[in-house]
Structures are given as structure tokens and as C-alpha cells.
VEXDREN-2710 file (C-alpha; in Angstrom, 1 decimal):
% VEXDREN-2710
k/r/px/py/pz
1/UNK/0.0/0.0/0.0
2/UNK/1.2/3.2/-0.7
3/UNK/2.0/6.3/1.4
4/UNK/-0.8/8.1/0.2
5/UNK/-3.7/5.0/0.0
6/UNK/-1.9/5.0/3.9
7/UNK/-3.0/8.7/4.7
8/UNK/-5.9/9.4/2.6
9/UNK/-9.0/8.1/4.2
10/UNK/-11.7/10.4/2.0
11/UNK/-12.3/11.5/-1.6
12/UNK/-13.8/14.7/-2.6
13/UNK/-15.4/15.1/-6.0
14/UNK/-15.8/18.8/-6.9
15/UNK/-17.4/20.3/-9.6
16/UNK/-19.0/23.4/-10.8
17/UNK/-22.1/25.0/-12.1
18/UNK/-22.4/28.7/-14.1
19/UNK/-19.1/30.6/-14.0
20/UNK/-17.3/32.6/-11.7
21/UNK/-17.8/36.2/-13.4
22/UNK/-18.5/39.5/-11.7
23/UNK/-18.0/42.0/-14.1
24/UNK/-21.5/41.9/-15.2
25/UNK/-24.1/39.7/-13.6
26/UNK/-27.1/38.7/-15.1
27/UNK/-30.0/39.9/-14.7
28/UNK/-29.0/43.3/-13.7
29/UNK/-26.9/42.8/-17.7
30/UNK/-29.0/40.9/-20.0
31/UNK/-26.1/39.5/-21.5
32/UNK/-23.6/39.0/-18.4
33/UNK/-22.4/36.3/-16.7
34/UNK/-24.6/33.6/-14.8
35/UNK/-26.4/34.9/-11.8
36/UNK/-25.1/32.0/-9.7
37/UNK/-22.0/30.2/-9.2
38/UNK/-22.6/26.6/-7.0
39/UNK/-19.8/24.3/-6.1
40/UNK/-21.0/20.9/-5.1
41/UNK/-18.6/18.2/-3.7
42/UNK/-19.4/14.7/-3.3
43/UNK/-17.3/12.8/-0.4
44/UNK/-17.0/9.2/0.5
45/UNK/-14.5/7.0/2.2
46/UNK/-11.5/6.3/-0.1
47/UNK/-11.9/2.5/-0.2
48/UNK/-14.8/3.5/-2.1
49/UNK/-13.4/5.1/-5.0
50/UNK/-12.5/1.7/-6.7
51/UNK/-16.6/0.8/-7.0
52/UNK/-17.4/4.2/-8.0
53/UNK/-17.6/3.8/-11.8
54/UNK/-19.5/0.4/-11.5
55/UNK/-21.7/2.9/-9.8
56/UNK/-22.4/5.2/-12.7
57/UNK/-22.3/2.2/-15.1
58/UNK/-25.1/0.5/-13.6
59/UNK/-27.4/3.8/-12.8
60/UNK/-26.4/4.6/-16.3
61/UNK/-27.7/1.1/-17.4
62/UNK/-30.6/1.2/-15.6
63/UNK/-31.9/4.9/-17.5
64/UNK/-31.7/3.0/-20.8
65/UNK/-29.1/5.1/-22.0
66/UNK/-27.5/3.1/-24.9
67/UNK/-25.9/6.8/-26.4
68/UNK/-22.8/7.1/-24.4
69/UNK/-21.4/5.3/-20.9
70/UNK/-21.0/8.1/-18.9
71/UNK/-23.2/10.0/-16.5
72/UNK/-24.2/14.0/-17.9
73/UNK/-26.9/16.1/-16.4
74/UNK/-27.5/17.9/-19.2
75/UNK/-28.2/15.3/-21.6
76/UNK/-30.9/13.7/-19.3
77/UNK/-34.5/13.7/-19.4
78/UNK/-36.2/15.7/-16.4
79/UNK/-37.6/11.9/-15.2
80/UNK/-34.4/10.5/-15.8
81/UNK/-32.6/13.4/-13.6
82/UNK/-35.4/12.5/-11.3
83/UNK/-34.6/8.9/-11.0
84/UNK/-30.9/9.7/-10.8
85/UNK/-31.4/11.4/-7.7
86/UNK/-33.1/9.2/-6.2
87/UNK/-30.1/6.6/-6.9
88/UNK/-27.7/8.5/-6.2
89/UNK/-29.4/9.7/-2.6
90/UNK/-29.5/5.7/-2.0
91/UNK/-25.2/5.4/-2.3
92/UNK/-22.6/5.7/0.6
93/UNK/-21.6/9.2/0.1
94/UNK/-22.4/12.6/1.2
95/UNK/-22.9/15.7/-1.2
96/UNK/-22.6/19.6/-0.4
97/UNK/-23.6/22.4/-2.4
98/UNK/-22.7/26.0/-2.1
99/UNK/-24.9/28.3/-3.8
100/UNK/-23.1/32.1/-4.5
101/UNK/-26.0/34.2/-6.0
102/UNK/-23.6/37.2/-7.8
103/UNK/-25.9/39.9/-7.8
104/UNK/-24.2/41.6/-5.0
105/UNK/-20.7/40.9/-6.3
106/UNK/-21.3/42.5/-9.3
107/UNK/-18.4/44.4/-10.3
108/UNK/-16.8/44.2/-6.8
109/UNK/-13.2/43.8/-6.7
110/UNK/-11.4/42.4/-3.0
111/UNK/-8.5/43.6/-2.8
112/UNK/-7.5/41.5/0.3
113/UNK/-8.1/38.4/-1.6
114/UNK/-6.3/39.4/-4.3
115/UNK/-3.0/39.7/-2.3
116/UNK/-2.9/36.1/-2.8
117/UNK/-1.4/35.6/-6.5
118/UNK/-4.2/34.6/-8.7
119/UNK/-6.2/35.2/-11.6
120/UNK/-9.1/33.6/-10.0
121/UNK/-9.8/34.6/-6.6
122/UNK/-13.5/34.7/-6.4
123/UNK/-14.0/30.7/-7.7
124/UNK/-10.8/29.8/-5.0
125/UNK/-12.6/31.7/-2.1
126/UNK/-16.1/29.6/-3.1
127/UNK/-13.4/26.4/-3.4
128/UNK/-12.7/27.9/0.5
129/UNK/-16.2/27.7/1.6
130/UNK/-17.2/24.1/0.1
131/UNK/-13.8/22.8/1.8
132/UNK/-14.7/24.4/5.0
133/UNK/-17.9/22.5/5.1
134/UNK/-16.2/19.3/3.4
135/UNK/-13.2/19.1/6.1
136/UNK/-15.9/19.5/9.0
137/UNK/-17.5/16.6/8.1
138/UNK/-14.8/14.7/7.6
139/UNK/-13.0/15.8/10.5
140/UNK/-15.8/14.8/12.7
141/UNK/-15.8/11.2/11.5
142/UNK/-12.1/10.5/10.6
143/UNK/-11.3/9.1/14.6
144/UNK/-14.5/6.8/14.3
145/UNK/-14.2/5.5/10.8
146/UNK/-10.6/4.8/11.1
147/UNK/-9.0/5.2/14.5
148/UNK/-6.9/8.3/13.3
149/UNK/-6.4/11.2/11.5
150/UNK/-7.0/10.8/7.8
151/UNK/-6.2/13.4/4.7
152/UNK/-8.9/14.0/2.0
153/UNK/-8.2/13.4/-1.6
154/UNK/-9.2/16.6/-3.7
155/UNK/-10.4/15.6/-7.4
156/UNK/-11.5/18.9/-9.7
157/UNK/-13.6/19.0/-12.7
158/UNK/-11.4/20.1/-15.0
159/UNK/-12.6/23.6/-16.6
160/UNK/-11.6/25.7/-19.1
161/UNK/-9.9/29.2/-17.7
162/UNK/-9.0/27.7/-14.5
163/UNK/-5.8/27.2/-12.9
164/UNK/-5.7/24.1/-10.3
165/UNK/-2.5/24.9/-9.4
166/UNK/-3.6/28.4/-8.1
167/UNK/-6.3/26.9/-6.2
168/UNK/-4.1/24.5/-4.6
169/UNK/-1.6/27.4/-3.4
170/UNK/-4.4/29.4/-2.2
171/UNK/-5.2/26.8/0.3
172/UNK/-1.7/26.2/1.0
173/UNK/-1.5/30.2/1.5
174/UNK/-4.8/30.0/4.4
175/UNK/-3.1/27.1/6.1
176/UNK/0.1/29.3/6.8
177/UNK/-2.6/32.3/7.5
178/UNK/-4.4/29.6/9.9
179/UNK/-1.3/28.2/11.2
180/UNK/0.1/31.8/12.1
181/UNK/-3.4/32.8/13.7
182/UNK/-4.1/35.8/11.0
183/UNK/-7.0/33.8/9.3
184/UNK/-9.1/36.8/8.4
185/UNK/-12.8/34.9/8.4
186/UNK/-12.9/33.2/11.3
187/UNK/-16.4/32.2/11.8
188/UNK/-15.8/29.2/9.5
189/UNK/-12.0/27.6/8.4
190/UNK/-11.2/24.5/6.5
191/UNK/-9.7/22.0/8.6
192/UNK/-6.1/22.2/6.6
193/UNK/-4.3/19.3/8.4
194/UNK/-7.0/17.0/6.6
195/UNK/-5.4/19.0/2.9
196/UNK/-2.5/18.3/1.7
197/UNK/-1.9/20.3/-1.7
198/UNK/0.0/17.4/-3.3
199/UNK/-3.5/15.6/-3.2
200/UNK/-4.9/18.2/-5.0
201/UNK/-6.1/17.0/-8.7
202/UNK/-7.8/18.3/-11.9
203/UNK/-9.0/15.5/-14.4
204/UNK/-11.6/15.6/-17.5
205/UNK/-15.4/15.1/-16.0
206/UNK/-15.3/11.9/-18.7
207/UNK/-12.4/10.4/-16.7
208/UNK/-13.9/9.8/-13.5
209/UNK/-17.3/8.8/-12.4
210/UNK/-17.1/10.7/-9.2
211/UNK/-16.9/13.8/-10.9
212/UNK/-20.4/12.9/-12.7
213/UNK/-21.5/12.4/-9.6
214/UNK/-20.6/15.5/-8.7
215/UNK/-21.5/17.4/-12.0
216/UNK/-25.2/15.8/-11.2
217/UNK/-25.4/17.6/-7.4
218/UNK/-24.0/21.1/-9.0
219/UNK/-26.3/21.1/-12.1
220/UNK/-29.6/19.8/-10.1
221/UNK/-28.9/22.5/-7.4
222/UNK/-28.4/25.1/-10.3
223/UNK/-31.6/24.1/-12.2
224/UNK/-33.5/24.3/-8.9
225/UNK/-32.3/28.2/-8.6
226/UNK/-31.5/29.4/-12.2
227/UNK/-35.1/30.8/-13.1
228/UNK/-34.2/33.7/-14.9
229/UNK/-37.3/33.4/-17.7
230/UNK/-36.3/29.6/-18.1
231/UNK/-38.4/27.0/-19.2
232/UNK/-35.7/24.6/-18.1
233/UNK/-36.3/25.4/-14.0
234/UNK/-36.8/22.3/-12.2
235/UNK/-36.5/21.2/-8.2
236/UNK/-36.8/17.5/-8.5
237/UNK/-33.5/16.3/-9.2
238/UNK/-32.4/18.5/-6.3
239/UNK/-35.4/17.8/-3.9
240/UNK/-34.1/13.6/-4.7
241/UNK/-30.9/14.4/-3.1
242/UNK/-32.1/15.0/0.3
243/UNK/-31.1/12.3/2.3
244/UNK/-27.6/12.2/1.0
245/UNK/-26.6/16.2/1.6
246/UNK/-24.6/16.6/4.7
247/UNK/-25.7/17.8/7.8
248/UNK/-24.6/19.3/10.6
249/UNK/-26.3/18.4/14.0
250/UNK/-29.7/17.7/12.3
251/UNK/-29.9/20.6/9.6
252/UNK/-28.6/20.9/6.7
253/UNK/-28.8/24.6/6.3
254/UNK/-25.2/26.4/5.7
255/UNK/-23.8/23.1/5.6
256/UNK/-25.1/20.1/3.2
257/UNK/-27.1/23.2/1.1
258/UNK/-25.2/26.8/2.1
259/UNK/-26.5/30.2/0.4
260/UNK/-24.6/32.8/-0.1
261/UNK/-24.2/36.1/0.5
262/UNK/-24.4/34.9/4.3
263/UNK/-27.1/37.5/4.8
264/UNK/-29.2/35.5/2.6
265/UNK/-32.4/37.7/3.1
266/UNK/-31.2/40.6/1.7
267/UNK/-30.3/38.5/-2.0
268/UNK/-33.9/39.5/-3.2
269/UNK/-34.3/36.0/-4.4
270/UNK/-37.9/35.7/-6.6
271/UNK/-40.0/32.8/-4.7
272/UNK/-39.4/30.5/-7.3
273/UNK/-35.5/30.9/-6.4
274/UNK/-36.2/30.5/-2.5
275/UNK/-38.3/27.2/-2.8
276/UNK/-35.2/24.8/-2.8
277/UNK/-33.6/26.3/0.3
278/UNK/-37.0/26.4/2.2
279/UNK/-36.6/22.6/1.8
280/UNK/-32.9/22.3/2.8
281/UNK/-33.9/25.0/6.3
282/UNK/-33.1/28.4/5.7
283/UNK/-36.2/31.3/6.2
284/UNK/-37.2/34.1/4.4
285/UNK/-39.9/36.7/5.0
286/UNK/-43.6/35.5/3.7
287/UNK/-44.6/36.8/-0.2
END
């Protein structure tokens, strides 16, 4: 067994849905970027990752898709993303989702953030608030599950425009800020002694069935919120997922499902937009 099969006890499969742009934000700009950004992750114990494509091959058997052998939300029928939740909510894993409605961040530069040298610090400081959430969970079962300490395994979608590598030293860079006790948001942190940079990894989404799994929590979460005059807007696929998103204590509010901006009552989400989150716990004022 190797070093690393010796220290990693947990994968994380992270993927992506809209894009990361601020300059314009739709629908303040008709023709700017996507309103939301969501990050999803889906984690499970590393012995796992071996089964994982037999996973997808036999939910993708089971949807009667002849076309192609791996698993693509887009491509699937709104009963078919329906029944893939459902599947997938049945598996030993755990999936998170971190919704960033832009509106607000239209525009807005952070200069603090952008001490750290990158071209991409807005997607690397959503990375920061999915891994806080991931290593928590982790964190709290790591003793039980295997009588130690155990490192997660970071596996990325890979994406056009983005720089793994960047992301990877970012996290190395709030470690050393954590480390040194200058961690400027405190109320949340990663737990960075569970990361380890080196196990940081981008591949192609057709290369690894955990990162359809995860492409399948991003885009149901962002066809649950993405309204905007679409004919596509559908909760199901997300609403299926319940019992596998994380919790914390018994909610999974800020945790298995988190909104952002944290003051998620002033985002002036329509009520179509607010429906999923009423399911996963959070509150807003009566329409």
C-alpha cells in the first residue's frame, strides 16, 4: 500500500455549475455572466473510490441510456434526472452544495483576496467555503471511521480558464494564515491538516465517475435556482438528493445546502429561487 492509500482516508469530487464572473451579472446585464455560481462536492471514504464507476455504469444502465457510458446532467430527461437522484441519494456518500448568487458581487473587486497571487480569486474563495464544510465533516468522522487522523483526496472537474494549481496554493497560503493565527474569516475555516496540496487533482469530467456524480449535485442544485425566464427550472433532481446532503447536527442549512451572500435575506431571491432552500432550512420573509 502506498503512502498516500496510507493517509488518505476520504475523496472529494468537486465540480461546478455557471461561472465565476462579476463584471456583469445577469439579470441586472442581459447578456452578463450567470447569476449563480454553485460548487458541489461529493465525499465518501476512499476505499470506495475503486466501486465508483460500477456505480455510474449500472445507474447509467438502468436509464436505458445506450448513447454514451457516462453519466451528464444535461443530456438527461427531467424523469431521468429525477430517477438519478433518487439513486444516487440511495449510495454511501455525502454531497454539499454552495450556492453564491452574484448579484451583489457585481463588479466588486477584493483587494485582500487578491494579495494572494491569482487570476481567480472569487472561484478559489467559493473552493474555500465548500472545503470548510467538506473538512468538518470529515473531521468529525475520521477518529470513528478509522481510528486516526486521515487526509482528503481533492479531485476537480477540470474547466476551461482555470488554474488548479492556483487553487491548490491558495489553500496552501490560508493554512500558513491559519497556522500563524491571522485567518481573516474566522467564523468558518477549513480543517487544513486534513489537505495536503500534493493531493490536490484536476481530471476531465469523462475520466472519473465521481466527478459525474458531482457534475449531477452542481447542475440539479443550479436548475433548482436558475429561473431567470427559463423553461428549463426544475427542483426534483435537487429535492431527490435529500437524504444524502450533509448535515450538521440535524440541519442541513449552511452546511449540506449553504446560500450565499451569508445575509441571505437581503439577496432578493424571486420565490421560485427561495423554494429549494425552504426545503434544505433556511427562512425568508412570507410573499
Amino acid at each position: 500500500m502506498s503512502s498516500e492509500q496510507k493517509e488518505c482516508g476520504y475523496i472529494a469530487y468537486i465540480d461546478e455549475a455557471g461561472d465565476p464572473g462579476l463584471k456583469t451579472v445577469r439579470p441586472i446585464d442581459p447578456n452578463g455572466a450567470s447569476e449563480w455560481l454553485v460548487l458541489s462536492a461529493v465525499v465518501m471514504k476512499a476505499e470506495c473510490e475503486p466501486v465508483v464507476i460500477d456505480w455510474v455504469r449500472e445507474l447509467v444502465d438502468d436509464l436505458g441510456i445506450s448513447q454514451r457510458r457516462d453519466l451528464h446532467y444535461r443530456t438527461l430527461s427531467p424523469t431521468r434526472k429525477r430517477v438519478a437522484g433518487e439513486r444516487i441519494a440511495s449510495l454511501p456518500l455525502r454531497g454539499f452544495a454552495v450556492c453564491s448568487n452574484k448579484k451583489n458581487m457585481r463588479g466588486y473587486r477584493n483587494p485582500r483576496a487578491e494579495k494572494i497571487p491569482s487570476q481567480q480569486w472569487f472561484y478559489n474563495f467559493c473552493v474555500r467555503l465548500l472545503l470548510e464544510r467538506v473538512t468538518a465533516f470529515c473531521d468529525r468522522r475520521t477518529i470513528d471511521d478509522y481510528g486516526e487522523r486521515r487526509k482528503i483526496k481533492i479531485e476537480f472537474s477540470e474547466r476551461g480558464g482555470h488554474r488548479y494549481s492556483q487553487t491548490s496554493a491558495y489553500h496552501y497560503y490560508l493554512r500558513q494564515q491559519q497556522q500563524a493565527g491571522a485567518l481573516y474569516l474566522t467564523k468558518r475555516a477549513p480543517v487544513t491538516d486534513l489537505l495536503d496540496w500534493q493531493m490536490m487533482e484536476a481530471h476531465p469530467h469523462g475520466d472519473r465517475a465521481g466527478l459525474q456524480l458531482a457534475d449531477f449535485v452542481a447542475s440539479s442544485f443550479y436548475q433548482a435556482i436558475d429561473t431567470g425566464g427559463s423553461s428549463n427550472w426544475n427542483l426534483e433532481p435537487a429535492l431527490a438528493l435529500a437524504p444524502v446532503m450533509a448535515r450538521e447536527g440535524r440541519s442541513q442549512k449552511d452546511f449540506g445546502v449553504a446560500l450565499f451572500p451569508s445575509r441571505w435575506w437581503e439577496a432578493k431571491l424571486s420565490k421560485e429561487q427561495q423554494q429549494i432552500f425552504r426545503h434544505y432550512g433556511y427562512e425568508f420573509a412570507r410573499w
